[in-house]
N, C-alpha and C positions, 0 to 999 in steps of 0.2 A: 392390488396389495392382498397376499393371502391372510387366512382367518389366523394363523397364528403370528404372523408380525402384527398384525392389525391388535393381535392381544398385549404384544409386549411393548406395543410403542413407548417410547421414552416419554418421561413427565413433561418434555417442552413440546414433547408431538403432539400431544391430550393438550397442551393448554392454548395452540395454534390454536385445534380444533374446535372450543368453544370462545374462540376470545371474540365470537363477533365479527370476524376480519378486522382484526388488530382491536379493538376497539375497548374489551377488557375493562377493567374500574379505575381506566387512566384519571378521566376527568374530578373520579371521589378521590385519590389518593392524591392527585395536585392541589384540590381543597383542602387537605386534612392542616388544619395549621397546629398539630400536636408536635408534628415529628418531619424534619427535612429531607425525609426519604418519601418514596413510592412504595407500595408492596411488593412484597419479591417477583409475585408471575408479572405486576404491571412492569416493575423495570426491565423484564425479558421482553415483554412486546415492546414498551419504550425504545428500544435497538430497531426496529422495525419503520419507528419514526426520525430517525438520526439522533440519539442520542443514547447517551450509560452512563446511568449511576456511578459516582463514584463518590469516594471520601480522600481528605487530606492523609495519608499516612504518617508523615510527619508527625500529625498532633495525635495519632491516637492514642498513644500510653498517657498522656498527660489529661486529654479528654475521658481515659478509662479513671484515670486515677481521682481526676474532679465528678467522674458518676453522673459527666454527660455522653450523649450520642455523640458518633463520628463525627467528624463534620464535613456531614454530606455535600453533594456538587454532583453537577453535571458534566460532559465532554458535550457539545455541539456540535456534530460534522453536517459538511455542509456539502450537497452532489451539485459537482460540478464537471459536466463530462468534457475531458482533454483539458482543463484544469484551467478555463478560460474564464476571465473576467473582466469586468469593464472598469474604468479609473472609478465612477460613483458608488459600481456595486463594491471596489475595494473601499470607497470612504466610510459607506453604509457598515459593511463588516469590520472597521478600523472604528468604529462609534459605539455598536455592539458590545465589540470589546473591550473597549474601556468602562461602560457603560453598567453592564449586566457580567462580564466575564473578570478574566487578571490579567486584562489591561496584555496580552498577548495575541498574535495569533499564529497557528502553527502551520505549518503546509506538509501533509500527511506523505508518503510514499505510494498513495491513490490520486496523487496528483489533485487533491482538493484542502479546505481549511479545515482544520481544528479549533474549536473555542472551548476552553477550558475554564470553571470553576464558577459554573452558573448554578447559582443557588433554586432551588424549588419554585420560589415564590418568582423568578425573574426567567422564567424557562420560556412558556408562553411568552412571553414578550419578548425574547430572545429568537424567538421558532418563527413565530410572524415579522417583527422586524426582517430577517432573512426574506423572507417571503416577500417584503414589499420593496426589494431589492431588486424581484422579479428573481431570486434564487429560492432552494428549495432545500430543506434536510430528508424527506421522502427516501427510502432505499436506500440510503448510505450509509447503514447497520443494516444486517436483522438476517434472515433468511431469503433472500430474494439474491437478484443479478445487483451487484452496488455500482461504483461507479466506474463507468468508463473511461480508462485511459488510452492514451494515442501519443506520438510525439506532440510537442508544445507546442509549435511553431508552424501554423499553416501559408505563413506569408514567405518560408524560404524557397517553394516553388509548388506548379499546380498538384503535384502528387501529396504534398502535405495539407497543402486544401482538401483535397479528395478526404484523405485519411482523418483530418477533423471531422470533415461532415459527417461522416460513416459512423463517428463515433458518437456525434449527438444524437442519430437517426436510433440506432442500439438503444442509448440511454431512455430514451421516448416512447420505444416500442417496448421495451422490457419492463416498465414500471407497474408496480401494481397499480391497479383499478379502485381499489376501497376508495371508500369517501370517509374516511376512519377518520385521514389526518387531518382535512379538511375543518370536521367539525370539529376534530379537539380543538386545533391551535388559530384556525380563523376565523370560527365561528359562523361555519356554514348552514343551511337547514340541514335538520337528522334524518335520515330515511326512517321511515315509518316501520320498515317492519325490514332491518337491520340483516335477519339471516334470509332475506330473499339475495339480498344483493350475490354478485358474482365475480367471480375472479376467473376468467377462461384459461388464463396462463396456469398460473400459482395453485389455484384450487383452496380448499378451506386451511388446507394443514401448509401452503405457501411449500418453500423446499424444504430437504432435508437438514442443510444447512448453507452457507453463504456461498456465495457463487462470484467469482471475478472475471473480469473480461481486458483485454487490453488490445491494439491494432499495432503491428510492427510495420516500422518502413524502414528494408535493410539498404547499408550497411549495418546502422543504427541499430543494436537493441535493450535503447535507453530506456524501455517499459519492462526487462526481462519477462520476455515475451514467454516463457518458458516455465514461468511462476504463475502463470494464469489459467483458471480453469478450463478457459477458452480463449482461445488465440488466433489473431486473422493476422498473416503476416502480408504485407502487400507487397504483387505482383508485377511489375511495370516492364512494358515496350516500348522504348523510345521519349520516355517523359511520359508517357499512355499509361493509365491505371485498368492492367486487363484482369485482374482478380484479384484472390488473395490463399493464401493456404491455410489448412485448416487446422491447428495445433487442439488435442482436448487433452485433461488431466492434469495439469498443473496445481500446486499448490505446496505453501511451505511448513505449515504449522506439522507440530508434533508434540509427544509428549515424554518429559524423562523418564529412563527404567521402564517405558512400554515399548517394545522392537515390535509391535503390528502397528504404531503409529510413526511414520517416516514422511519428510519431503520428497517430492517427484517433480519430475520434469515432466512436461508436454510432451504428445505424439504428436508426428503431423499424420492426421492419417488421407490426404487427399487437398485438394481444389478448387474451389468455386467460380464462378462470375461474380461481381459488383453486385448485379438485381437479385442473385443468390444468396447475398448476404443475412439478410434477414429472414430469412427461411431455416438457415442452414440453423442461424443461433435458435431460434423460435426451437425449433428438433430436438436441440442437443439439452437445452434446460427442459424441456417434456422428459428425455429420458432419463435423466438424471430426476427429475419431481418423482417417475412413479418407477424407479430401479434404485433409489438412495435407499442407506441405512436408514430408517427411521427409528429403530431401535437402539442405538449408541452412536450419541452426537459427536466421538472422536474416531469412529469407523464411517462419517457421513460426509464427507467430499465425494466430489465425483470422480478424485485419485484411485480411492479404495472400490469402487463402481469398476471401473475398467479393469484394476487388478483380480477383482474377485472373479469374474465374469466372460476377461480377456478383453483385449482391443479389438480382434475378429469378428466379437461379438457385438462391441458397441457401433464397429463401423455398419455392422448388419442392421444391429435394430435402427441404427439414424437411418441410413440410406432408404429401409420401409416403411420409414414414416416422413420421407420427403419424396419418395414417389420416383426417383431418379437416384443414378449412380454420382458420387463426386468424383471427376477427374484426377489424372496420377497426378502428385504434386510436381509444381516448379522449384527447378532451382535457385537456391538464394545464398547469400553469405552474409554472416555479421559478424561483425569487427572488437566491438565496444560493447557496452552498457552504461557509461557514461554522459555526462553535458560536456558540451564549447561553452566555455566561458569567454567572456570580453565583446566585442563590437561586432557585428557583423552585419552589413549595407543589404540589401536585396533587391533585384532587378528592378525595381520599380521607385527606388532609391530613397525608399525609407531603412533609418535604423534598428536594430536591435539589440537588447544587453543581456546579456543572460549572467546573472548574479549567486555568487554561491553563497547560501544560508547554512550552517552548521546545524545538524538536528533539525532544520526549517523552522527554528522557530523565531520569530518576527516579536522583538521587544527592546525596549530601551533596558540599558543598561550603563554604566560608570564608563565604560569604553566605546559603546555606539551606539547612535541613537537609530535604532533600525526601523522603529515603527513611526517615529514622527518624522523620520527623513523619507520614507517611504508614505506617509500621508500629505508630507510636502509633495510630493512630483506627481501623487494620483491626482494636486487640485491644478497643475498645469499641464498632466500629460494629456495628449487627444487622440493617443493608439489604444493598447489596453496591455492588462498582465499574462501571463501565462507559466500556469506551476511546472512543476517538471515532476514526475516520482522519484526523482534523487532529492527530492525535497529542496530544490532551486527554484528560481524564479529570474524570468524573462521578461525584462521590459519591452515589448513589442510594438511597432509600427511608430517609431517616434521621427518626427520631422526633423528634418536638417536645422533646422531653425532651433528647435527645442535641445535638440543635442548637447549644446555648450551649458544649455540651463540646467540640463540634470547633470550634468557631470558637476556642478558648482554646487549642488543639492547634495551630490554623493558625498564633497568633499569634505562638505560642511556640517555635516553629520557622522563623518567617520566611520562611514560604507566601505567595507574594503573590497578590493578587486582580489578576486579567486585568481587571475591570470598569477598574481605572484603569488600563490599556494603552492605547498608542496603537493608531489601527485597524491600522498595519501591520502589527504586532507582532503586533495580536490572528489577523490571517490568513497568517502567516508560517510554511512549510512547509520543512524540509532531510530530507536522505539524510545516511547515518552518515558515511560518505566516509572519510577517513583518522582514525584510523590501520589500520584493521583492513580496511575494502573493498579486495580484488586489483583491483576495476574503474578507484577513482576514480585520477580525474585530476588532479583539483585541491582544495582544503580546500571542507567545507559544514556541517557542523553544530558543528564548532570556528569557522567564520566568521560565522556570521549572528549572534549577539551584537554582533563589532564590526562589521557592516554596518550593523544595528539601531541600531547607536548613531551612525553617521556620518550618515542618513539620517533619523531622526525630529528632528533641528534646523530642517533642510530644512523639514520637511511641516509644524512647529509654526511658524515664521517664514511660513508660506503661510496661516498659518489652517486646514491640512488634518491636523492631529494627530491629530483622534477619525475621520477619512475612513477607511472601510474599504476597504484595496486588495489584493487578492491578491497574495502573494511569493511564490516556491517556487523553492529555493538545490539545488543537486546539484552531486555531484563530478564526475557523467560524463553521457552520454546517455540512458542506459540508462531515467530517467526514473522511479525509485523513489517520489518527491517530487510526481507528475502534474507537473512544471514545464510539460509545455505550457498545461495551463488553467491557468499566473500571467499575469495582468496586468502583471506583473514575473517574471520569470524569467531566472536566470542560471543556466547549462547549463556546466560542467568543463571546460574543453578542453586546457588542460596548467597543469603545476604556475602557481599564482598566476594565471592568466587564464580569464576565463568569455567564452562569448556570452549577449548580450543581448536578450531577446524580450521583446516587447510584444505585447497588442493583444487578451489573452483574453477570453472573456466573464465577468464577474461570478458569470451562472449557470449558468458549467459548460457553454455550449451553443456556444463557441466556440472554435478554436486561436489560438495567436498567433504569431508571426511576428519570423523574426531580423532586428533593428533594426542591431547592431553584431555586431562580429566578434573575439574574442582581447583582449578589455579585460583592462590590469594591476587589480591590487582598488582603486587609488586614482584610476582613470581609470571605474571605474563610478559614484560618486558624482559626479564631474565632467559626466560625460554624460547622467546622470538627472537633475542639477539645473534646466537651467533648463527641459526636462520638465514639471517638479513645478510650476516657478513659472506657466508656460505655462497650464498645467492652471487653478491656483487662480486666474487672471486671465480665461479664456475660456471654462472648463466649463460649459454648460445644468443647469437647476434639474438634482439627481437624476442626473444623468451621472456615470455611474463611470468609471474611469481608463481603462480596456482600451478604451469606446465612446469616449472623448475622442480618445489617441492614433490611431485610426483615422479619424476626423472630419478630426482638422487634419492628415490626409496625413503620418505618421510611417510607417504599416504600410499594409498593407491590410488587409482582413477576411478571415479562413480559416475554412473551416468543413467541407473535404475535407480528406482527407490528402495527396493526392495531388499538391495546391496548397502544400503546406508548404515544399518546395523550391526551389517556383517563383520567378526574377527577379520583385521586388517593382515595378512599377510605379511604386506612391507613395513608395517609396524611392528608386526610380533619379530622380522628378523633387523632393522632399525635400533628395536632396544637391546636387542641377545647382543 
């Protein structure tokens, strides 16, 4: 790093740099029985241990107006690589939550849990419970690699075996080092003299900023492999797992009214071997540690690293510091970004269910009891669960025998099967948004139910009700929800109003494009209607919506980042 970034570094680069390796004045600020917050730099390192500060939004004019503080709370995320877990450690996390959280829990679009509204005083016991789960919040915020996603389901055949393991191997090898977390939350010995300790990966200042990883196995690309900073898409010969390709750059966040902040797709730039794998990622987080922005944390992905730089140049510097060239890439094709929902047997003749959760979030309610019906079958199932990043979940490896039991579990509970969803529904993706996100802007996963419901009359009056089309609903930019690959996306922009984007690709291989601007919620159904009718009157055999909207000159096609900003063409002659 030269002498003048090294002068301008951003206030969270300087406060990496002295916290200790992570370790900062957590443990005095989780003492403080004054006040249900942390201090501002601890709740930034706090991200680095799984968890963020938050407040109820909800109550704050009424808390402003009684002349007390927020009322503070935590989020809990939990790394869980490829989104695996055991029926206990779901009972464990299903106790947690009721226990120390609200009585929810949520399954993230990182393919792991959320636990939401854990007060101060119940955090630590929140953070080690996890822990004695034999799970971990470690890396699941902060600046480092978080977690690992992969398809869900290693038991549909040995190449999704393969693709799990690869992705636990990642998770393992890319973890910081500190004993930070250790001694906060389990009360480990302290190392004596704190700033010897080392970090070979990360280094003192750890990354620029957050780093995502995902494994694709095509057809399939249920991970939108494309949204990830780094991307191994796997490679197969005959059932044979002979590599995987190598995608860098990805990432969705952005910010309104700033055109140098945009979503990008992944490059593939090359090929690996399997024994490659961990080298290759080992490389590519080093170049991105000492080639990232450190000086402005919304120019610090490793999106903006390639751009500034060239892909020329990243493919050069990785390749010199792995010593070897990476092969041209293979060929591959994906289909989807989607789950199969319903029953599906495998070779070995256990079951599996893969279940659709709206917004993933896991609670009882007046119409389903989705957490105690789902804590019923954790104490008879003997396979295990598996998230998905569309925010589903897959009951895995369930015996012939058990079968009949949870279907009478499901029924009895008022578990509904996705198979009878409409296709929207069935690809319909939100961010938590209010009340507990400081980011959002506008409502998203308290909204999309009554979207859902204003919107599939529409597409069943068209004849397009079972049509699968990609949604993805956020409170803000920041892009938790991948809303730039929806085919439908609406993006936060103040309270009650979204933007509008069209024009993604189906499989994950496209961005799409602001259509409208600042829609009221009752003026988005109004604008996507005759849309929809347009659609089911002129669409070719097989043409998905995102390739439709772009055909008859609504957007254009995007497939840079760069271009995301850019005056539309087809829209500037669209409205003329």
């Amino acid at each position: 790093m030269g002498i003048e970034q090294k002068t301008q570094l951003s206030d969270d680069e300087r406060l990496k740099e002295r916290s200790r390796h992570l370790r900062g004045t957590i443990e005095d600020s989780l003492a403080d029985p004054v006040t249900g917050a942390v201090s501002p730099e601890d709740a930034k390192l706090l991200k680095f241990h799984g968890t963020y500060q938050q407040d109820n939004r909800d109550l704050r004019n009424e808390r402003l107006r009684q002349k007390l503080e927020p009322a503070y709370g935590f989020m809990v995320r939990v790394r869980m690589a490829g989104g695996v877990c055991t029926p206990e450690q779901w009972l464990r996390l299903d106790e947690l939550a009721c226990r120390y959280a609200n009585r929810s829990l949520r399954i993230t679009t990182r393919q792991t849990f959320q636990l939401h509204g854990v007060v101060k005083r119940r955090l630590k016991a929140t953070i080690a419970g996890i822990n004695r789960a034999l799970l971990s919040t470690i890396a699941a915020c902060g600046d480092v690699n978080r977690n690992v996603v992969c398809h869900n389901n290693p038991y549909l055949s040995p190449l999704h075996e393969d693709v799990y393991a690869w992705s636990c191997r990642l998770s393992e090898f890319l973890l910081p080092k500190t004993r930070a977390y250790h001694e906060i939350w389990l009360d480990e010995e302290r190392i004596t003299e704190p700033p010897a300790e080392e970090e070979p990966l990360y280094g003192r200042s750890y990354l620029p900023r957050k780093f995502k990883i995902g494994i694709a196995l095509p057809p399939s690309n249920d991970i939108d492999i494309f949204a990830q900073d780094l991307g191994f898409i796997a490679i197969a010969d005959k059932n044979r797992l002979t590599g995987f390709n190598v995608a860098v750059g990805g990432g969705m966040g952005m910010s309104h009214s700033e055109p140098a902040t945009y979503p990008r797709l992944a490059d593939v730039i090359g090929f690996c071997r399997p024994e490659q794998l961990l080298e290759v990622a080992e490389a590519v987080v080093k170049v991105q540690r000492d080639f990232g922005d450190r000086t402005n944390r919304k120019h610090a992905r490793l999106k903006y690293t390639l751009d500034d730089r060239s892909l020329e140049w990243f493919k050069s510097e990785l390749e010199a510091r792995l010593g070897w060239p990476l092969q041209a890439a293979r060929p591959f094709r994906f289909k989807d970004t989607g789950d199969s929902f319903g029953w599906v047997r495998d070779a070995r003749g256990r079951w599996h269910l893969t279940l659709g959760i709206l917004s993933g979030r896991i609670s009882d309610t007046p119409e389903t009891g989705w957490l105690t019906g789902l804590r019923e079958i954790a104490k008879i199932h003997d396979g295990d669960f598996r998230l998905t990043t569309n925010q589903n979940l897959t009951i895995a490896g369930i015996a012939e025998a058990n079968k009949r039991h949870i279907e009478d579990l499901l029924e009895s509970y008022r578990i509904p099967n996705a198979v009878q969803w409409g296709g929207l529904r069935r690809h319909a993706l939100s961010c938590v948004a209010f009340p507990t996100c400081g980011l959002a802007m506008a409502e998203s996963e308290r909204w999309l139910p009554h979207l859902l419901t204003r919107l599939e009359p529409v597409l069943k009056r068209n004849g397009l009700e079972q049509d699968a089309i990609n949604l993805r609903v956020t409170g803000c930019p920041n892009g938790c929800a991948r809303p730039y690959l929806g085919e439908i996306a609406l993006v936060g922009k103040s309270l009650g109003r979204y933007n509008l984007y069209l024009g993604a690709g189906f499989d994950g291989g496209r961005l799409n494009k602001l259509y409208r601007e600042g829609l009221m919620e009752e003026e988005v159904v109004a604008v996507l209607t005759p849309l929809i009718e347009r659609y089911a009157q002129e669409r070719r055999d097989g043409e998905h919506f995102g390739d439709f909207v772009i055909r008859a000159g609504y957007v254009s096609a995007v497939t840079a980042g760069r271009e995301f900003h850019q005056p539309d063409p087809q829209l500037l002659a669209h409205r003329s």
